[in-house]
C-alpha positions as CSV (number, residue, x, y, z in Angstrom):
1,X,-8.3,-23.9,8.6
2,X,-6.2,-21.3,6.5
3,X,-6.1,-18.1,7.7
4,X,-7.2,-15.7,4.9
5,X,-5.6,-12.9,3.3
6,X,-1.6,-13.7,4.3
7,X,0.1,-11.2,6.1
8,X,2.4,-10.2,3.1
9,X,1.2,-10.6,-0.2
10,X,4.4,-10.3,-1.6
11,X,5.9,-8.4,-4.7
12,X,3.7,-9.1,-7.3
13,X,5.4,-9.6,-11.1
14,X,3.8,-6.4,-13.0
15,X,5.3,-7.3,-16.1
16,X,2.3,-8.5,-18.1
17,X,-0.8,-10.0,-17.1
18,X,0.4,-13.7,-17.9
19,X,3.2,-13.0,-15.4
20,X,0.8,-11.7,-12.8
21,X,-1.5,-14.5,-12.7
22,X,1.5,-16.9,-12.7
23,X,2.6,-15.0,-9.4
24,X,-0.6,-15.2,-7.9
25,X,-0.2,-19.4,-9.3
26,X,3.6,-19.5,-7.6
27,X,2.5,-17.8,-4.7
28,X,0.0,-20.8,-3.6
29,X,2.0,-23.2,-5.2
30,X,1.5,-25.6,-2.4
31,X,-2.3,-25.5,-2.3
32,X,-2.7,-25.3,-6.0
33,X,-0.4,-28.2,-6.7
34,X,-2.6,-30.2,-3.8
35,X,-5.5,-29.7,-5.8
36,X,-3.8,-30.3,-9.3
37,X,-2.6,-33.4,-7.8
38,X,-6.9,-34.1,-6.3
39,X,-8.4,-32.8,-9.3
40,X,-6.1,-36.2,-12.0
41,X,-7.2,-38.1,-9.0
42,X,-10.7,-37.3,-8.9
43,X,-10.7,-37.4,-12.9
44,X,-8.5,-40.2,-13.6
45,X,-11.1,-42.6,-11.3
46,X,-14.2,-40.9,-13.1
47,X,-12.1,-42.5,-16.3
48,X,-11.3,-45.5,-15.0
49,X,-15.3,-46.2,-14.2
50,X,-16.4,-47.0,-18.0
51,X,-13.9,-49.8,-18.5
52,X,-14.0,-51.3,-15.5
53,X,-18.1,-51.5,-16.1
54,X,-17.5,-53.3,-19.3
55,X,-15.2,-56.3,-17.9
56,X,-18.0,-56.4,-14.9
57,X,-20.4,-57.0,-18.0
58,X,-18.0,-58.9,-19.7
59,X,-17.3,-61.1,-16.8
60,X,-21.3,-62.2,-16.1
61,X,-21.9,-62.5,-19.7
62,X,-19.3,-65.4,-19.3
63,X,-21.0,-66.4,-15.7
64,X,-17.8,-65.6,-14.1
65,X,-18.9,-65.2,-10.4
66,X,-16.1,-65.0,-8.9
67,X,-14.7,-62.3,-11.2
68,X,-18.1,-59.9,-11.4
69,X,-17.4,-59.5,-7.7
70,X,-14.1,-58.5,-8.2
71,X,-14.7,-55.8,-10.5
72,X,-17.5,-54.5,-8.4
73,X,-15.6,-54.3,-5.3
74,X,-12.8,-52.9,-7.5
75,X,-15.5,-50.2,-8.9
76,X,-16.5,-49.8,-5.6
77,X,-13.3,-48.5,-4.2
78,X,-12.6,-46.5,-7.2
79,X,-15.9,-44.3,-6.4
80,X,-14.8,-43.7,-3.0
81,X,-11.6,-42.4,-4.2
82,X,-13.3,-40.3,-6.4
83,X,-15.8,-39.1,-3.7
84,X,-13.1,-38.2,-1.4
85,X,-10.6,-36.7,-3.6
86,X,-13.6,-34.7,-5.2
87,X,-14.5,-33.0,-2.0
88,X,-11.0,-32.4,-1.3
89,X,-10.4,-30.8,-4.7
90,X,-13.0,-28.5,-4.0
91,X,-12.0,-27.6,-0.9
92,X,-8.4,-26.1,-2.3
93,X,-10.4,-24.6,-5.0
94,X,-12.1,-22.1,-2.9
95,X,-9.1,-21.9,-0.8
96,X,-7.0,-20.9,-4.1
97,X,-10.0,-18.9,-5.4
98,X,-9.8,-16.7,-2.1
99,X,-6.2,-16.6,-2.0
100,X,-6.0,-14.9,-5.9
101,X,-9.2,-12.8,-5.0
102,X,-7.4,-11.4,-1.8
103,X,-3.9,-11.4,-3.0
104,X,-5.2,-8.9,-5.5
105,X,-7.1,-7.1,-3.5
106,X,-4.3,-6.8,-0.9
107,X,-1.2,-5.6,-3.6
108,X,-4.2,-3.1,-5.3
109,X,-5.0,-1.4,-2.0
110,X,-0.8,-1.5,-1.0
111,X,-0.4,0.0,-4.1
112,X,-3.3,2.8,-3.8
113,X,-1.3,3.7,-1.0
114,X,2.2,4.4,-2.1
115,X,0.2,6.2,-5.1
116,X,-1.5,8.5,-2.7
117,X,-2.6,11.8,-3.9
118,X,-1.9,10.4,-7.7
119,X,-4.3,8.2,-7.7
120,X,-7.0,10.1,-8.8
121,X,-5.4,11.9,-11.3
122,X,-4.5,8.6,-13.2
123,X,-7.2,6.0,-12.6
124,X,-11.0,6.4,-12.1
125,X,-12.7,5.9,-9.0
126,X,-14.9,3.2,-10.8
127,X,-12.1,1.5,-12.2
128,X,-10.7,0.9,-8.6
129,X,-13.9,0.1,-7.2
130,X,-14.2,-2.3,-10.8
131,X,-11.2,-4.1,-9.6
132,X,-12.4,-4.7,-6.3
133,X,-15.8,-6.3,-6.8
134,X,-15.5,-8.0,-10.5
135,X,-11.8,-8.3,-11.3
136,X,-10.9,-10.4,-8.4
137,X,-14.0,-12.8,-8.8
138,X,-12.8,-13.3,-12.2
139,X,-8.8,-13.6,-11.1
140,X,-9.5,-16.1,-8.3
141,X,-11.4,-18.2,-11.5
142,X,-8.3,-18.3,-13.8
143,X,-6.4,-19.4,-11.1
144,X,-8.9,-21.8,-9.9
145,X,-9.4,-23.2,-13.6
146,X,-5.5,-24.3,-13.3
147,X,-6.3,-27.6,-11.2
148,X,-9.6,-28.7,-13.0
149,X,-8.3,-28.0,-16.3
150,X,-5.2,-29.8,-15.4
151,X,-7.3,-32.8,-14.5
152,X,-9.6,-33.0,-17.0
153,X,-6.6,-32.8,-19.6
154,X,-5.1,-35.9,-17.9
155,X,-8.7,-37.7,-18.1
156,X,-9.1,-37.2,-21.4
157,X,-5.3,-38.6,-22.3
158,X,-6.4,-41.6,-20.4
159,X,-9.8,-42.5,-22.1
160,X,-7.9,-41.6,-25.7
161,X,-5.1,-44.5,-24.6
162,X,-7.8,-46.9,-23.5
163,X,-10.0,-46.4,-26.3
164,X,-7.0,-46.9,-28.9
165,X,-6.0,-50.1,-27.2
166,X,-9.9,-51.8,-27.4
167,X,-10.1,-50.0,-30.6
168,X,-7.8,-48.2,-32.9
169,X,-10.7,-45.9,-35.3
170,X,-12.9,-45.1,-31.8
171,X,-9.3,-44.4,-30.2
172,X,-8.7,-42.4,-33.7
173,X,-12.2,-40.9,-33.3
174,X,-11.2,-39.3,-29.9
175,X,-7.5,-38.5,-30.8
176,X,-8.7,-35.7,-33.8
177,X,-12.0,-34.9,-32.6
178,X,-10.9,-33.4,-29.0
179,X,-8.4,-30.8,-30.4
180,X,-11.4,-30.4,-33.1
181,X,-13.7,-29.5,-30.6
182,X,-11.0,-27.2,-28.7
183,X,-10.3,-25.4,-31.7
184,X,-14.1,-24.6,-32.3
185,X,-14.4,-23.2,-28.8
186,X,-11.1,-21.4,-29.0
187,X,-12.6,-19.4,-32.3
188,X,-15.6,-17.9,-30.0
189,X,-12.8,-16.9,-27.5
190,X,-11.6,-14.2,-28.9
191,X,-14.4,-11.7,-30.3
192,X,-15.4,-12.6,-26.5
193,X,-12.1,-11.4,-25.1
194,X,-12.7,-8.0,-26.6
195,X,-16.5,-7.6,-26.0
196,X,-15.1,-8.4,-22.4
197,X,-12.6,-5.6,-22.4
198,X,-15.1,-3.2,-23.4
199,X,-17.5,-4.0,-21.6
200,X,-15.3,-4.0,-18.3
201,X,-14.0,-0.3,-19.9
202,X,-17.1,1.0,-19.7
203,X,-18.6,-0.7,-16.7
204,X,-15.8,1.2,-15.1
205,X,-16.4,4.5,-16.3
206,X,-19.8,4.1,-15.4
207,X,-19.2,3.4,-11.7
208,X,-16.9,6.4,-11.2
209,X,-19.9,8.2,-12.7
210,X,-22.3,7.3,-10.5
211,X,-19.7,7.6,-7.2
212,X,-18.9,11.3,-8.7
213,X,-23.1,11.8,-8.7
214,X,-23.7,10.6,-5.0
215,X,-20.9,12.6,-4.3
216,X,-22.0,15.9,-6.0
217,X,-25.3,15.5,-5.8
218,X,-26.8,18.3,-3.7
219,X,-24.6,20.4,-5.5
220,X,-26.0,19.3,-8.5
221,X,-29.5,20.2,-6.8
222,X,-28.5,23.6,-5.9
223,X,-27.9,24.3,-9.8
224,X,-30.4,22.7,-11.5
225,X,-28.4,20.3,-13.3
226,X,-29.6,17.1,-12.1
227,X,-31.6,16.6,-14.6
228,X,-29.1,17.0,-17.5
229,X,-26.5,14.5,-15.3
230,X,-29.2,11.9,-14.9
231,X,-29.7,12.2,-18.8
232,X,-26.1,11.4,-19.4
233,X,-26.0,8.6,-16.8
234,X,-28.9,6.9,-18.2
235,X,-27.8,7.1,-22.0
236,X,-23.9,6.3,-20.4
237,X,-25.9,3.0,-18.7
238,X,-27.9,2.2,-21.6
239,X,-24.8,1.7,-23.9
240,X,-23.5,-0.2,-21.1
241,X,-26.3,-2.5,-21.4
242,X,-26.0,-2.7,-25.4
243,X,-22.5,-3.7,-24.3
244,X,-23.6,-6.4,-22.2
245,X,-26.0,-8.1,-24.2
246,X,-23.6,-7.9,-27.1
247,X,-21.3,-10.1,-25.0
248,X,-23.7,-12.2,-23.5
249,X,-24.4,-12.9,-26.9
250,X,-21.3,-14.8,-27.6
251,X,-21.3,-16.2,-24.1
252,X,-24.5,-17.8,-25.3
253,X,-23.0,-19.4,-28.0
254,X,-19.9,-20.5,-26.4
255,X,-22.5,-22.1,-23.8
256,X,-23.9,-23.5,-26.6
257,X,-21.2,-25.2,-28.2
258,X,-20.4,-26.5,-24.7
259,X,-23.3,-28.3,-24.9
260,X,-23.7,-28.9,-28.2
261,X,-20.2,-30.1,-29.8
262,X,-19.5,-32.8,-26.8
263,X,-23.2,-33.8,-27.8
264,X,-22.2,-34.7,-31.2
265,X,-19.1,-36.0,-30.5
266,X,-21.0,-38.6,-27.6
267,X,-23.3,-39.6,-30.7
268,X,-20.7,-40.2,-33.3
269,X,-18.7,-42.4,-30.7
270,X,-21.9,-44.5,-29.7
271,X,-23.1,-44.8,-33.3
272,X,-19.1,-46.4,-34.0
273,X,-19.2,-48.4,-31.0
274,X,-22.4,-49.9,-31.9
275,X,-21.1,-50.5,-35.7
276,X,-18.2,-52.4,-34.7
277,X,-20.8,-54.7,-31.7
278,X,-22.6,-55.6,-34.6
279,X,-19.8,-56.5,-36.7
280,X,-18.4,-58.7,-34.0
281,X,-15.2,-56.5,-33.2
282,X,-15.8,-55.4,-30.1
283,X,-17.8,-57.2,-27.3
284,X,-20.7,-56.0,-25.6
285,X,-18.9,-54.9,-22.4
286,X,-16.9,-52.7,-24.8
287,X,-19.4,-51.5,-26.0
288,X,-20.9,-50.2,-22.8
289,X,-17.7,-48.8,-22.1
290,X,-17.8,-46.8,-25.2
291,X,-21.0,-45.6,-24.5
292,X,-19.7,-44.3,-21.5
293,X,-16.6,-43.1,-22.1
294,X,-18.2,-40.9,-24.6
295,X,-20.5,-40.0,-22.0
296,X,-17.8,-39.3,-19.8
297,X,-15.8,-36.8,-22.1
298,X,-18.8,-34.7,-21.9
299,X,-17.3,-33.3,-18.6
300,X,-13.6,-33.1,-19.3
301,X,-14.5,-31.5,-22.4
302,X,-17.0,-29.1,-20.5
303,X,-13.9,-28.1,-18.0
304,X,-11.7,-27.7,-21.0
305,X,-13.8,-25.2,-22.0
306,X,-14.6,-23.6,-19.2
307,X,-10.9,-23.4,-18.2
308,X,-10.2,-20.9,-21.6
309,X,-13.3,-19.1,-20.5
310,X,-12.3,-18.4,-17.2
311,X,-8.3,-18.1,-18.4
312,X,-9.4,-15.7,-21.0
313,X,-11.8,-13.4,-18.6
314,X,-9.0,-13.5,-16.0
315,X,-6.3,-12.4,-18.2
316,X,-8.5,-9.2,-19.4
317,X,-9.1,-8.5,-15.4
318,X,-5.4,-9.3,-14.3
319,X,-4.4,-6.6,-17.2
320,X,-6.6,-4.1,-15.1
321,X,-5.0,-4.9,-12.6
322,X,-1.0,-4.7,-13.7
323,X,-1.8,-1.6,-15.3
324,X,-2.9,0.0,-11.9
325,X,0.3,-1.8,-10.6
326,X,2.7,0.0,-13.3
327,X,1.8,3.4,-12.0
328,X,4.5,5.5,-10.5
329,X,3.3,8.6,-8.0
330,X,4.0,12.3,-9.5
331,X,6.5,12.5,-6.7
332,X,8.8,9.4,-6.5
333,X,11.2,8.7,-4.3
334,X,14.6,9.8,-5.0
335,X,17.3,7.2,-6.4
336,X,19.6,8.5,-3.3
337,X,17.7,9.4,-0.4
338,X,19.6,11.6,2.4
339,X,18.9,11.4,6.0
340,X,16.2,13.3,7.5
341,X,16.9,16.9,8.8
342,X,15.9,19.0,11.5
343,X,15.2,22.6,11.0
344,X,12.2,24.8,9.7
345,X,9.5,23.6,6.9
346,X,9.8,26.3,4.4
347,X,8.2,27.0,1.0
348,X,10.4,29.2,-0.8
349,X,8.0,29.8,-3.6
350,X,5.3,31.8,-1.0
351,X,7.8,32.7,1.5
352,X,6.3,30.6,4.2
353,X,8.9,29.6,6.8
354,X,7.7,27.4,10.1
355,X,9.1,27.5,12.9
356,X,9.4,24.0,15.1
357,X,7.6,24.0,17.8
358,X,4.9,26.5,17.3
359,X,1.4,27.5,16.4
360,X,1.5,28.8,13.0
361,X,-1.5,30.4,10.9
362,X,-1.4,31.1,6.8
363,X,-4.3,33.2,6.1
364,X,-4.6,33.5,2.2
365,X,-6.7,36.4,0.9
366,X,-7.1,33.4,-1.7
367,X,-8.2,30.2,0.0
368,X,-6.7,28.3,-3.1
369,X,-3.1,29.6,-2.7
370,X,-3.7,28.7,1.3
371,X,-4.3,24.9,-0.5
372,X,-1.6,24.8,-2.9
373,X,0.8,26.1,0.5
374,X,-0.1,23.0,2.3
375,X,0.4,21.0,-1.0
376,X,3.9,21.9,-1.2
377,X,4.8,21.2,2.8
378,X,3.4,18.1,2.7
379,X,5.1,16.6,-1.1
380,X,2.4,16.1,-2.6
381,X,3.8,18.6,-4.8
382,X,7.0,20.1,-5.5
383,X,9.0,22.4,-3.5
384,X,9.0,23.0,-0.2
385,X,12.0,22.2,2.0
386,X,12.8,20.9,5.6
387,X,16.0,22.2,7.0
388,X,17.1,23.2,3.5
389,X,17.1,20.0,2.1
390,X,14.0,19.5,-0.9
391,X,10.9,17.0,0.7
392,X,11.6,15.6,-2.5
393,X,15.0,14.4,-1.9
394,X,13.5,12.3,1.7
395,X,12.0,9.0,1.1
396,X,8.5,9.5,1.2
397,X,7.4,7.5,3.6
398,X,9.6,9.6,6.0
399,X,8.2,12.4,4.9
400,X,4.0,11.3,5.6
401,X,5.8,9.5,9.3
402,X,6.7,13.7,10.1
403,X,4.4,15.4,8.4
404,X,0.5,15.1,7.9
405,X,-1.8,17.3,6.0
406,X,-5.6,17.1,7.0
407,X,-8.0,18.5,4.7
408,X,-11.3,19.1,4.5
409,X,-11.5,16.5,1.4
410,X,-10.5,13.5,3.4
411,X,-13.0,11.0,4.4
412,X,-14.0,9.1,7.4
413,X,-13.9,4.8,6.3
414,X,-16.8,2.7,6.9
415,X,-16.4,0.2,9.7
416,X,-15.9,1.3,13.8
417,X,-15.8,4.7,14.6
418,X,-13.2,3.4,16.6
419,X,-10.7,1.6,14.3
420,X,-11.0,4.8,12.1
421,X,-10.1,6.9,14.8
422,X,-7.1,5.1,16.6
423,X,-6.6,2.2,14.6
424,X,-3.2,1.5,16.2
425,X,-4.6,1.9,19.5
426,X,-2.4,4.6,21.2
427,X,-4.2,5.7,23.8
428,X,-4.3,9.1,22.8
429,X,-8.5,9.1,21.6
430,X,-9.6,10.4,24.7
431,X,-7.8,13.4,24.5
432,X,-7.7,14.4,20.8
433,X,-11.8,13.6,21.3
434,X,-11.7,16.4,23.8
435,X,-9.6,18.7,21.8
436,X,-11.5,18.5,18.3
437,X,-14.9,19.1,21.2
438,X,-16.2,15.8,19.4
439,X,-17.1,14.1,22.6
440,X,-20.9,14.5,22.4
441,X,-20.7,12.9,18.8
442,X,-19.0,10.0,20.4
443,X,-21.8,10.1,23.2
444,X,-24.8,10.5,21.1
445,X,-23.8,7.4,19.1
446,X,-26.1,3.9,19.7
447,X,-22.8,1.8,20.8
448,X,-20.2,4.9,21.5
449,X,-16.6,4.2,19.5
450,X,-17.7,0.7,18.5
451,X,-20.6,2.0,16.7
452,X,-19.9,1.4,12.9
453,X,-19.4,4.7,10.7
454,X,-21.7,4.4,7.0
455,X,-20.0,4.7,4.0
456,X,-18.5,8.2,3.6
457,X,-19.5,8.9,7.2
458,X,-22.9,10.5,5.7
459,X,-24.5,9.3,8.5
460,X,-22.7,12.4,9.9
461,X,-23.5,15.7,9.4
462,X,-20.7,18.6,7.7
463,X,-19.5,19.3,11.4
464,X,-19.7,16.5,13.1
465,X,-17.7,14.9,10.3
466,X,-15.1,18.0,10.3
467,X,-14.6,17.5,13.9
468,X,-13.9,13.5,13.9
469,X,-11.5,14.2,11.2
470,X,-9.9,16.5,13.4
471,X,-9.7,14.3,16.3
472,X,-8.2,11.5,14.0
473,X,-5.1,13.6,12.6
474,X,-4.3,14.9,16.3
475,X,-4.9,11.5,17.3
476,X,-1.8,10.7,14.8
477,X,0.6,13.4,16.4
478,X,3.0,13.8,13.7
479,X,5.7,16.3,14.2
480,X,4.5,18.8,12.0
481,X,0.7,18.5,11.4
482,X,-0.9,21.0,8.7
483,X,-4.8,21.7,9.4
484,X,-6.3,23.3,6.5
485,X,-9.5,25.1,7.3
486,X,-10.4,22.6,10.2
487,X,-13.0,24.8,11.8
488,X,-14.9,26.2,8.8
489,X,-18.6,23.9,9.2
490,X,-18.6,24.6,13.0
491,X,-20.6,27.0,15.1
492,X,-18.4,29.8,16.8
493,X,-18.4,28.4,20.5
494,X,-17.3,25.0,19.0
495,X,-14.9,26.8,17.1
496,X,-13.3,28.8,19.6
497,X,-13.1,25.8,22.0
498,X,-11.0,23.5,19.3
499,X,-9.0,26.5,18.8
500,X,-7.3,26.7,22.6
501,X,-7.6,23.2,23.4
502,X,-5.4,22.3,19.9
503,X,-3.0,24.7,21.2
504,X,-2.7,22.7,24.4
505,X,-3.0,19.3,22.9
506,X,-0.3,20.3,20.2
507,X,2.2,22.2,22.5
508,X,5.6,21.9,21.9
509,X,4.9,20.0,18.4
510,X,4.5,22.5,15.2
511,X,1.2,23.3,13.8
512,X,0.3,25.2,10.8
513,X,-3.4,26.3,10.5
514,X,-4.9,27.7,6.7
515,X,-8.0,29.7,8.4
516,X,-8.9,33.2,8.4
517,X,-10.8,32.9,10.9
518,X,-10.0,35.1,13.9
519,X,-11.7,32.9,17.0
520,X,-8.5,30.5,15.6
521,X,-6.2,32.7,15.1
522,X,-6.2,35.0,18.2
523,X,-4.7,31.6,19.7
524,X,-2.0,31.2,17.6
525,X,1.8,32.3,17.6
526,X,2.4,33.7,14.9
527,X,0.6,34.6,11.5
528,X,1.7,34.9,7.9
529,X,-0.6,36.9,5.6
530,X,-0.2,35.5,1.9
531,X,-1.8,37.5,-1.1
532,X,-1.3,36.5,-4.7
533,X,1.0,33.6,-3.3
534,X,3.3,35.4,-1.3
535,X,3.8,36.1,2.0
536,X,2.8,39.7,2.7
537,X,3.3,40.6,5.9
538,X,4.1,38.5,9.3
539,X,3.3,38.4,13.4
540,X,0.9,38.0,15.5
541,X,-2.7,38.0,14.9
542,X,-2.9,41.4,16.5
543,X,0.1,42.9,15.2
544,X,-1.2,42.1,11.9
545,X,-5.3,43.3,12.5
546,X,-3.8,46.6,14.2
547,X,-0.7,47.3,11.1
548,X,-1.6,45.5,7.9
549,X,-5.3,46.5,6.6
550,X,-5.4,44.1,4.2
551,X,-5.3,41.5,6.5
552,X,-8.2,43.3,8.5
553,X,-10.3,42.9,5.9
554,X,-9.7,38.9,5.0
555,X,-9.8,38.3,8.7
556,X,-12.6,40.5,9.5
557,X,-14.8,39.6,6.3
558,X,-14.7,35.6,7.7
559,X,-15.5,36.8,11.4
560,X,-18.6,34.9,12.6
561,X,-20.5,36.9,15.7
């Protein structure tokens, strides 16, 4: 069996969406050009079947014995080609289906990554989770499509040469009316590649709707403006639906001329056949291989069809797709990297300077400018330097290996507790479990670490979710880790228990801490009072409460008794 998705995906061709889905092709060349090679098998026997029925009937009209069996032993071993290279063709199928489906997914999450915090500023949550659940089914097809329309191609080539050599007009017959047929189809293709893309447009819009509502929706409780959301979501899902039916509409009628063109065509062929039987030109084997050849194009044709349907709806998904591919992070990596420093993390736009090594605490009589601190000394936007030299000038994936930022905005993923925790395994869950006081969560769980986390950890409550969070950024130990207001949904004597045990955990290692509150920062080393976006004032937490009265009051105003 093939193991499924590879290891490395490779670099995909982001050119166009042509090139893309001819990467994802050349990618699993092998497999694919296994079942192009199955699928002219598998078709070329189905076309073989009609005229070797003929000269079976041709051969006891003329009480040829030894020649009847001949032909059926012949058609016998023909359909047991066919049955075998069918199930073998549609075993590469799905394995080429899979392969395009998880390719994609694979190089869309790898690139989700590298865009980070951009990501949401330019694509839509719906239109990520869009590509994920309907643009890959639809990928894997167009890929899929390449074998079967490949050999259905080749089968109807064959019965065209066969048919012209019994008889030129039938051969005729099939030689004009095929790209006839194809041309017909091909007209219905394109008002259904653009009800397609709009559709898929709004269907994506529409999901990032809903995942923004069961996001804000007890906020949208506490306001009294659920109602009004609920009123745009359903006219939003209603137009969505008008959009649907108006391309199922010419879906129908492509079905429909799948069905009814290679109908007609079967008709006119018999009614020839039969014309030239009764005029003498043609035996009555041939004409029972007319009849079913023209039964037999019924299926090529069909695939033909089917293969510019499923071309058509994978080219408008792979364009999602290389458009999410295309987009470049607000902070790129610099043409000339230099080599990591040592030194202090400074912003010089607040002031803030850390030192290495040492409990730090920004307390920020604006909680925002605290935010747009840790921003800066963790690039994901401009400004802040380490050692002198700009974040911006280090590669950035240097920069996320020495510096992490957790905020209270991140998320826990669905799946074991424990792969979201430690999924590299370090042995270090034990302790930062201990240190973020999460231990009981861990305890209180049906199956302990290997219990699986729902989506968006709601299962969880505020804290609980605050405090595995926690646990999973000191279970990283960076060399500078950045905790921005990691204590705010738990009870004081939780609080003041993280507080000293991340000091121990995190000794010797810098830590910067965005809190006002004073159960955190008593433990600290030093303190840097910010106001308007600057730093303000400096020391220790009781320096500061006893000298700077400003800082009394933000500290004192968050104090919980």
């Amino acid at each position: 069996m093939r193991r499924l998705p590879v290891a490395d995906p490779g670099l995909p061709d982001a050119r166009s969406a042509t090139r893309y889905l001819s990467w994802l092709i050349g990618r699993s060349g092998m497999t694919i050009g296994t079942a192009v090679v199955l699928a002219v098998a598998w078709m070329g026997c189905q076309s073989l079947v009609p005229a070797m029925v003929g000269r079976a009937i041709d051969a006891a009209a003329r009480e040829h014995g030894r020649a009847l069996l001949g032909w059926a032993l012949a058609l016998f071993g023909v359909g047991v080609v066919q049955a075998l290279t069918g199930i073998s063709r549609h075993r590469f199928a799905v394995v080429n289906w899979l392969g395009a489906g998880f390719r994609t997914v694979q190089v869309t999450v790898r690139q989700a990554n590298r865009l980070g915090s951009s990501l949401p500023r330019r694509l839509a949550a719906g239109e990520v989770v869009a590509i994920g659940t309907s643009d890959i089914n639809h990928i894997g097809g167009a890929v899929d499509v390449a074998a079967r329309g490949t050999g259905a191609l080749l089968a109807v080539t064959t019965v065209t040469v066969l048919l012209l050599r019994t008889s030129v007009p039938l051969g005729l017959v099939v030689l004009v009316g095929v790209p006839a047929l194809m041309a017909v189809v091909s007209g219905l293709i394109r008002p259904l590649h653009r009800r397609q893309q709009a559709y898929r447009e709004q269907q994506g819009r529409l999901t990032g709707q809903a995942a923004d509502l069961v996001t804000g929706l007890r906020v949208l409780r506490g306001v009294g403006g659920e109602a009004v959301m609920v009123a745009r979501y359903r006219a939003q899902s209603q137009a969505l639906r008008a959009a649907g039916v108006r391309t199922a509409a010419v879906e129908s009628l492509l079905e429909a001329a799948q069905v009814l063109l290679p109908g007609t065509f079967l008709v006119l062929v018999t009614w020839l056949g039969a014309r030239s039987a009764a005029d003498g030109r043609i035996t009555v084997g041939q004409l029972v291989s007319f009849y079913a050849y023209a039964a037999f194009l019924v299926a090529p044709l069909r695939q033909l069809t089917d293969s510019i349907d499923k071309l058509t709806r994978g080219h408008v998904s792979a364009r999602r797709v290389v458009a999410m591919l295309r987009m470049r992070r607000d902070l790129p990596d610099p043409p000339v990297p230099v080599a990591p420093p040592g030194g202090d993390l400074a912003d010089p736009e607040s002031g803030v300077r850390i030192v290495p090594g040492r409990l730090t605490a920004i307390v920020a009589e604006d909680p925002a400018d605290a935010a747009r601190i840790a921003d800066r000394l963790g690039r994901y936007a401009p400004g802040a330097t380490l050692g002198g030299v700009p974040l911006t000038e280090l590669p950035l994936a240097v920069v996320r290996e020495r510096i992490l930022v957790a905020e209270n905005e991140a998320r826990l993923f669905s799946g074991r507790l424990r792969a979201d925790l430690d999924p590299y395994r370090s042995g270090r869950l034990p302790q930062a479990l201990a240190a973020a006081a999460a231990q009981d969560i861990v305890d209180g769980l049906p199956h302990g670490l290997d219990s699986v986390v729902a989506e968006r950890g709601r299962s969880f409550s505020g804290g609980q979710q605050q405090r595995l969070r926690l646990a999973r950024a000191l279970v990283a130990d960076p060399e500078i880790l950045i905790l921005v207001e990691p204590t705010n949904a738990v009870d004081a004597h939780t609080e003041a228990r993280i507080a000293e045990r991340i000091r121990a955990v995190r000794a010797g290692r810098t830590t910067v801490v965005c809190s006002s509150s004073p159960l955190v920062l008593r433990h600290t080393d030093r303190v840097l009072h910010v106001r308007r976006g600057r730093v303000v004032a400096a020391g220790t937490h009781h320096e500061l409460l006893a000298g700077e009265p400003g800082y009394a009051r933000v500290v004192l105003r968050g104090d919980r008794p």
